[in-house]
C-alpha positions in Angstrom: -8.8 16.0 -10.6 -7.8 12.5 -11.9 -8.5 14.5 -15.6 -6.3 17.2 -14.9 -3.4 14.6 -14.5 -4.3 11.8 -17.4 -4.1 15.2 -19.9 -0.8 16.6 -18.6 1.2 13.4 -17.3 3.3 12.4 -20.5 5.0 9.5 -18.2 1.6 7.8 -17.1 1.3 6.8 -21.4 4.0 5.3 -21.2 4.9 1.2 -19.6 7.6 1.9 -17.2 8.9 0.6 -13.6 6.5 -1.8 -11.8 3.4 -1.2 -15.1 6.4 -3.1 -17.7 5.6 -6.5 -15.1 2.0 -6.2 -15.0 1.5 -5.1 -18.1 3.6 -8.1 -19.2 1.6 -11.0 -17.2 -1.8 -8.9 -18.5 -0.2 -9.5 -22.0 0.4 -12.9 -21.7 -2.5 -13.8 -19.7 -4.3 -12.3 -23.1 -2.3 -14.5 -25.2 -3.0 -18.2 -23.4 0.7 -18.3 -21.9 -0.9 -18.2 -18.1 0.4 -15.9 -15.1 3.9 -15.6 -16.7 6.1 -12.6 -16.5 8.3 -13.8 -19.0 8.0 -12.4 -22.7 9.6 -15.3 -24.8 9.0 -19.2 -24.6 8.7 -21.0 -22.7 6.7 -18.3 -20.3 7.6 -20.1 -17.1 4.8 -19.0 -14.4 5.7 -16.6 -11.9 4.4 -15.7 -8.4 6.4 -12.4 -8.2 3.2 -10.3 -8.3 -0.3 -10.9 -6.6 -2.9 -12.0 -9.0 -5.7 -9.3 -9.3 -4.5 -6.5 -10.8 -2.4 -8.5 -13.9 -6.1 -9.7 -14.1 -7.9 -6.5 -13.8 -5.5 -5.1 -16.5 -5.7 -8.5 -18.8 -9.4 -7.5 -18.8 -9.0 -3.6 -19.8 -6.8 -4.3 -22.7 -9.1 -7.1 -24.1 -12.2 -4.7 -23.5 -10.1 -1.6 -24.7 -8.3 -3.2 -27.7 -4.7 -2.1 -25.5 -5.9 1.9 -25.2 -3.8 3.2 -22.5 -6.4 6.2 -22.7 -9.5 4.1 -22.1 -7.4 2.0 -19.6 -6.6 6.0 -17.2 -10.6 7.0 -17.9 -11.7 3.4 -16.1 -9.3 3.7 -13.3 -10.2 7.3 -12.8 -14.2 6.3 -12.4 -12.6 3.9 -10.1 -11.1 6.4 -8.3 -14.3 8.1 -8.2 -16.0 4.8 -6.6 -13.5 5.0 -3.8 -14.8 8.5 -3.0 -18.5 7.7 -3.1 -17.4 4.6 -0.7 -15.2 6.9 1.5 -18.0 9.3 1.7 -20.3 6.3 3.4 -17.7 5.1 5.7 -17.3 8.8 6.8 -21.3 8.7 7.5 -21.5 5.3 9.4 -19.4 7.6 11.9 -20.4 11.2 11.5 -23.5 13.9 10.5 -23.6 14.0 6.6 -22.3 17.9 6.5 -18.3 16.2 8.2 -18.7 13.2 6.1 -19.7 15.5 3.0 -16.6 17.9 3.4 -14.2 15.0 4.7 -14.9 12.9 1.4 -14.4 16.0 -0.2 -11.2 16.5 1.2 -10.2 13.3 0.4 -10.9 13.5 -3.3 -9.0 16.9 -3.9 -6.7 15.5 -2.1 -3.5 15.1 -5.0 -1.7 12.1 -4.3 -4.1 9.6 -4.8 -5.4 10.9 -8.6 -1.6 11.7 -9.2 -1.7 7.5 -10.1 -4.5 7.4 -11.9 -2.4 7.4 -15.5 -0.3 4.3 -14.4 -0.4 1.0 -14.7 0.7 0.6 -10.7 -1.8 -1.1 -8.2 -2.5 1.8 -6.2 -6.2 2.5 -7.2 -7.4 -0.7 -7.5 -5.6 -1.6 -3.9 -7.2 1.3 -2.4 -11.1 0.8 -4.1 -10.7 -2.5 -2.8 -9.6 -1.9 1.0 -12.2 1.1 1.1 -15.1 -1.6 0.5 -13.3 -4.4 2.8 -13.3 -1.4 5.8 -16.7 -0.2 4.8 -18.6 -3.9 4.6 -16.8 -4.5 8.4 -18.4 -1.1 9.5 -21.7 -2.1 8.1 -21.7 -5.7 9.4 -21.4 -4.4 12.4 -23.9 -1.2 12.3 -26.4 -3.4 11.3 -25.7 -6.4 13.5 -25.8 -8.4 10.2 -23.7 -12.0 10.2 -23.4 -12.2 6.3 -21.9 -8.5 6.4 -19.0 -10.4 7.7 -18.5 -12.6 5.2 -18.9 -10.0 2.5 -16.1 -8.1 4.7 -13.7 -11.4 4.7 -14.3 -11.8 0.3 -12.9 -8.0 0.4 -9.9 -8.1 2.6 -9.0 -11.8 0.4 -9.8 -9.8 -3.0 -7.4 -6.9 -1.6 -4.4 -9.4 -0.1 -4.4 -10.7 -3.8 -4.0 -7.6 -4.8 -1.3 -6.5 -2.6 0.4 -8.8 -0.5 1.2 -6.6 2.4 -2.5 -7.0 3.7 -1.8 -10.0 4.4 -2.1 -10.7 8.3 -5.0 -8.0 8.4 -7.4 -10.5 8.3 -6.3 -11.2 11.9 -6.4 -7.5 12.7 -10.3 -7.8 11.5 -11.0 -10.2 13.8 -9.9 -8.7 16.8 -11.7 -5.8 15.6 -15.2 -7.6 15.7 -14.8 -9.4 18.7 -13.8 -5.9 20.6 -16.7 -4.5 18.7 -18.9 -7.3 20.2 -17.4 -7.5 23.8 -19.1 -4.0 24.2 -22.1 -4.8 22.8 -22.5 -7.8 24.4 -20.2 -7.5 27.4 -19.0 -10.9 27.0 -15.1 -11.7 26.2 -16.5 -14.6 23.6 -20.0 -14.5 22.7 -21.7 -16.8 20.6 -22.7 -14.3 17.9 -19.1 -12.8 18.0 -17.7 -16.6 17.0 -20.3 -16.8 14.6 -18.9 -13.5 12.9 -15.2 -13.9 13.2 -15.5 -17.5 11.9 -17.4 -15.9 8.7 -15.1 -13.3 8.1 -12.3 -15.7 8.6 -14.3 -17.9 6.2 -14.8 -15.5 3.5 -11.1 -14.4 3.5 -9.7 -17.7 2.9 -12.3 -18.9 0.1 -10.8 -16.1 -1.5 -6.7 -16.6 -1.0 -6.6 -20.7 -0.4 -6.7 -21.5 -4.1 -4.0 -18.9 -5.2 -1.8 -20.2 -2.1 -2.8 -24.1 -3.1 -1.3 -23.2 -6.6 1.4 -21.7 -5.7 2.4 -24.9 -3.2 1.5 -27.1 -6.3 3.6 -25.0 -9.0 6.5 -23.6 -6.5 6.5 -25.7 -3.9 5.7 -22.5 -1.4 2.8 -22.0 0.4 2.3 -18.3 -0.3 1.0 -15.5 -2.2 3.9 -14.0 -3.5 7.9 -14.6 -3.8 8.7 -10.7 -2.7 8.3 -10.7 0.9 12.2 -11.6 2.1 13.9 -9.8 -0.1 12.3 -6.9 0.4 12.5 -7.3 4.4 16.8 -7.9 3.4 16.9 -5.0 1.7 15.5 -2.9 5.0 17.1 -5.6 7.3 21.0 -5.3 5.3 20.9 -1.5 6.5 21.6 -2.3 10.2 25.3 -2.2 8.6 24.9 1.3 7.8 27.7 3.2 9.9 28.6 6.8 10.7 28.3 9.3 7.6 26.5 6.0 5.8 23.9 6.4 8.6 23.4 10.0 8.0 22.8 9.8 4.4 20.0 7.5 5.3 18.6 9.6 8.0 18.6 12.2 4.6 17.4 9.9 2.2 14.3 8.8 4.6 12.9 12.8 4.2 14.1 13.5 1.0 16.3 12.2 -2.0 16.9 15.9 -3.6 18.0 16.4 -0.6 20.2 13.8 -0.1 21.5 13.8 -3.6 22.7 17.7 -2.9 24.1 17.0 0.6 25.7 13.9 -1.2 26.6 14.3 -5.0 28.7 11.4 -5.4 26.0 8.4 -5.1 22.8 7.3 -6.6 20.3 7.8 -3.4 17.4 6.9 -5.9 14.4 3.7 -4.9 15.9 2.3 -8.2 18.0 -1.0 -8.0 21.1 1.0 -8.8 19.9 3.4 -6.0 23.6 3.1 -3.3 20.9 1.8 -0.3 19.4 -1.6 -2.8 22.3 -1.8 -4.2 23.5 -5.1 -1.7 20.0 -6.6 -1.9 20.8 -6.2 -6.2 23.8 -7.5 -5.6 22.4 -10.4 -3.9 19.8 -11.3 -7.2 22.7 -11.2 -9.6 24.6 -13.6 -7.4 22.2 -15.9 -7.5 21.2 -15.9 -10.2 25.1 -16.6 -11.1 24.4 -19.6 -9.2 21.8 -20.8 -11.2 18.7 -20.4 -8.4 15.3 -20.4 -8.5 13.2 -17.4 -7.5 12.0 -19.7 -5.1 15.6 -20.8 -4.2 16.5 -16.9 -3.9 13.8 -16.4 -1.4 14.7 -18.8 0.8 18.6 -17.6 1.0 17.1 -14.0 1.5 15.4 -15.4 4.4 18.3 -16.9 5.7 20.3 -13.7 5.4 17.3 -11.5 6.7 17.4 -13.9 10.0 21.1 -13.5 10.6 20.9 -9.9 10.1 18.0 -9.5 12.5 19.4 -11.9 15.1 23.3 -9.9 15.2 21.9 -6.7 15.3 18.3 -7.2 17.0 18.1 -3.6 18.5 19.7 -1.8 15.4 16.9 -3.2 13.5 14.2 -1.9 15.8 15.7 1.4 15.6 15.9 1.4 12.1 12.2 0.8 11.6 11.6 5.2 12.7 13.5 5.5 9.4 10.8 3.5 7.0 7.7 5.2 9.2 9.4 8.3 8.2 9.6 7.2 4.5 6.7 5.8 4.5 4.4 8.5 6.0 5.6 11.4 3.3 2.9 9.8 1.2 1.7 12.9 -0.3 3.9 13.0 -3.0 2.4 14.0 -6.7 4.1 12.0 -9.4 3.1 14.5 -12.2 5.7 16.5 -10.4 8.4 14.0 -11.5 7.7 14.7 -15.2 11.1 15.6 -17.3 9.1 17.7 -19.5 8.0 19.6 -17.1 11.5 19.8 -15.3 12.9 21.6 -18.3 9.7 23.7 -18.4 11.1 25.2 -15.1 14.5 25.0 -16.7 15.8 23.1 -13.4 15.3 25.6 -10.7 14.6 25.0 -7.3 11.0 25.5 -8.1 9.6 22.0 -8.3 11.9 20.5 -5.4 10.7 22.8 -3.2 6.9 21.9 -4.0 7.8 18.3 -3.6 9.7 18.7 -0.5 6.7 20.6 0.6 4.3 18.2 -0.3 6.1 15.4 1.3 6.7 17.3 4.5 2.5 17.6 4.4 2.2 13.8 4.4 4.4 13.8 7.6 1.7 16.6 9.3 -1.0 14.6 8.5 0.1 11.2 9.7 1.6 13.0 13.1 -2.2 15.3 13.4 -4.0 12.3 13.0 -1.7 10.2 15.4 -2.1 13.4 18.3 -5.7 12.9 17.8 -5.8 9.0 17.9 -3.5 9.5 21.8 -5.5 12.4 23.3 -8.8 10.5 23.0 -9.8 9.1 25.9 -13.3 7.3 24.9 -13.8 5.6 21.8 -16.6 5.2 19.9 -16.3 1.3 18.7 -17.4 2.4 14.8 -14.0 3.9 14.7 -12.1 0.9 15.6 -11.7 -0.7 11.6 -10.1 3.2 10.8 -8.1 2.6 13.5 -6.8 -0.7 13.2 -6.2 0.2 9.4 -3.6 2.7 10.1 -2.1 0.4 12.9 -1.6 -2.1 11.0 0.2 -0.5 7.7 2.1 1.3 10.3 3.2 -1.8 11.8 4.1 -3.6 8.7 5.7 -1.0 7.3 8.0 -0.7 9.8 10.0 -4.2 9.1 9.8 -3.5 5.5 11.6 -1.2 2.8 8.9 1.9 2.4 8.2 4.4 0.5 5.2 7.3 0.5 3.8 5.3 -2.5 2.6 2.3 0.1 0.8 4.6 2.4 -1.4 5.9 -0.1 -4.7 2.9 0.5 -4.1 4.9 4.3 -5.1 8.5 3.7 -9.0 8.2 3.7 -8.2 6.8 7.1 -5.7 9.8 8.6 -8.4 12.4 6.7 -11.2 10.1 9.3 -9.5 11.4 12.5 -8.6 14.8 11.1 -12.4 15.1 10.8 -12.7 13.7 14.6 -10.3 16.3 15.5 -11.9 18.6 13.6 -15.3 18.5 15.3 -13.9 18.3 18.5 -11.9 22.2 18.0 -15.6 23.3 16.9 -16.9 21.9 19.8 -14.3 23.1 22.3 -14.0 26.8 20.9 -17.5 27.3 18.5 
């Protein structure tokens, strides 16, 4: 699958979007000149992106002499790691002939290989969150302490990959100390302290120095600069009104659509898209004023907090529109190709297929959420699948989202389609 789209995506050869910043810091990481995303002197350092993949990628191109080619081939055996690994979280859970034809469906599945010819995080981030979920299941199946530990290295190696996983760490140790109050019906046994306090341990050996560096280089205690105004740039659209409001409601499904149903503005993810246009406008007035990216962040907060605080309720509300966004995740960015829009000389053809495909995304998250309410008694193993879609859910809701950040989620929705699954056999077989 992940060949099929390395031969015949002409965009994923080339360093566009979010790869031109990664690929930069890789390159100058390469070169001596640090964790900088600038490409003259003096190469300032920069904390707008998480460490490990500029890393990862630093490491291809010195091992690959820069071959893009050699660069898609690693990421696509990656990729094929993550189904191996998906396959053996699937059989902590179920009989090898579900897990077998779940992991299956999993790898067929389009979206996912789709990235494999970028530069973008989304393989790596996904690799890494599949072992973080799959050394928790483990730790526990085995009633092993270290497993926790191991779990807590994972989820640090993933937040410095992608920020967003921030707080999961959290989420992971409620998980383990539900997963021992049933095996050891106590609210706080001693051997459920011991674990969370090694997960907890292994996740911050792993994010404390990155964190310590940034408070000694920026002067903020945090992984990345990226996190306000991204939340402005959802937060800013509680002043969408009326027909504004409806063009968002559009946008949130589809931007063909809303481009037909509204011709005379840009409703692309782009910074000249009409909907990141204010939070655009707010970079290039400060930077007017001569700010800091740190600087920057902290008037973004600022605004994000007023915004938030006028319209408390709005903002809420507004959060069905990024689920929505963010849950039509099974996109297929070969699809996107220009060549292969002129192939179909324009038609409706490819639209269609992507609207389709989007539309699919939305089934799956809404099957697997029918099947996460209607049952009534958990099985405990399931509980780190679980919280994994609760919590991207969650975040994603007070962010900006789009179907691309839901992709580390889909080996999780395919794990209850597969409950579901086997409980239609059951029911009617």
């Amino acid at each position: 699958m992940s060949a099929i789209f390395i031969a015949f995506d002409s965009d994923g050869r080339q360093i566009k979007g979010d790869a031109i910043i990664y690929n930069r810091i890789a390159d100058n990481i390469l070169s001596g000149h640090g964790f900088s995303g600038e490409e003259s002197s003096p190469y300032k350092p920069t904390m707008s992106r998480e460490p490990v993949y500029p890393f990862f990628l630093s490491f291809l191109l010195f091992l690959f002499k820069k071959n893009i080619l050699l660069i898609q081939i690693t990421q696509a055996i990656l990729y094929a790691f993550t189904c191996i690994m998906v396959f053996k979280i699937y059989r902590i859970c179920f009989e090898e002939k579900a897990a077998f034809i779940g992991s299956m469906l999993f790898a067929f599945f389009p979206t996912i290989p789709s990235y494999v010819p970028y530069l973008f995080t989304e393989v790596l981030f996904t690799f890494l969150l599949v072992l973080a979920v799959l050394a928790l299941m483990k730790a526990f199946k085995y009633d092993r302490l270290y497993g926790f530990f191991y779990a807590g290295l994972w989820i640090g190696i993933a937040t410095l990959c992608r920020a967003t996983l921030m707080f999961f760490f959290v989420f992971a140790a409620f998980v383990v100390l539900l997963q021992y109050y049933k095996k050891d019906k106590k609210v706080l046994s001693p051997r459920a302290l011991q674990a969370v306090f090694l997960l907890l341990l292994g996740y911050f050996l792993i994010v404390t120095p990155w964190i310590l560096r940034n408070e000694i280089v920026f002067k903020k205690p945090s992984i990345t600069l990226r996190g306000y105004s991204t939340v402005y740039t959802r937060a800013v659209k509680v002043n969408l009104r009326g027909e504004e409001l409806k063009m968002y409601a559009a946008y949130s499904f589809s931007e063909y659509l809303a481009s037909k149903l509204y011709p005379g503005h840009n409703l692309s993810s782009t910074a000249e898209g009409y909907f990141y246009q204010p939070a655009d406008s707010k970079n290039k007035e400060y930077a007017a004023l001569g700010l800091s990216p740190e600087e920057s962040d902290n008037r973004f907060k600022e605004e994000t907090l007023f915004l938030v605080h006028s319209h408390p309720v709005k903002f809420i509300g507004m959060g069905f529109f990024e689920l929505i966004k963010f849950n039509s995740f099974s996109q297929v960015l070969l699809l996107n190709d220009k060549k292969l829009e002129k192939a179909f000389n324009e038609n409706y053809f490819l639209p269609i297929l992507r609207g389709v495909l989007k539309f699919l995304g939305l089934i799956i998250a809404m099957f697997s959420l029918l099947i996460i309410l209607s049952i009534r008694r958990y099985d405990y193993n399931w509980l780190p699948a679980l919280f994994v879609l609760l919590y991207f859910n969650s975040v994603h809701f007070f962010l900006d989202s789009i179907g691309r950040y839901a992709l580390p989620i889909i080996p999780y929705y395919f794990f209850f389609i597969i409950i579901g699954a086997l409980r239609l056999k059951k029911k009617y077989v």
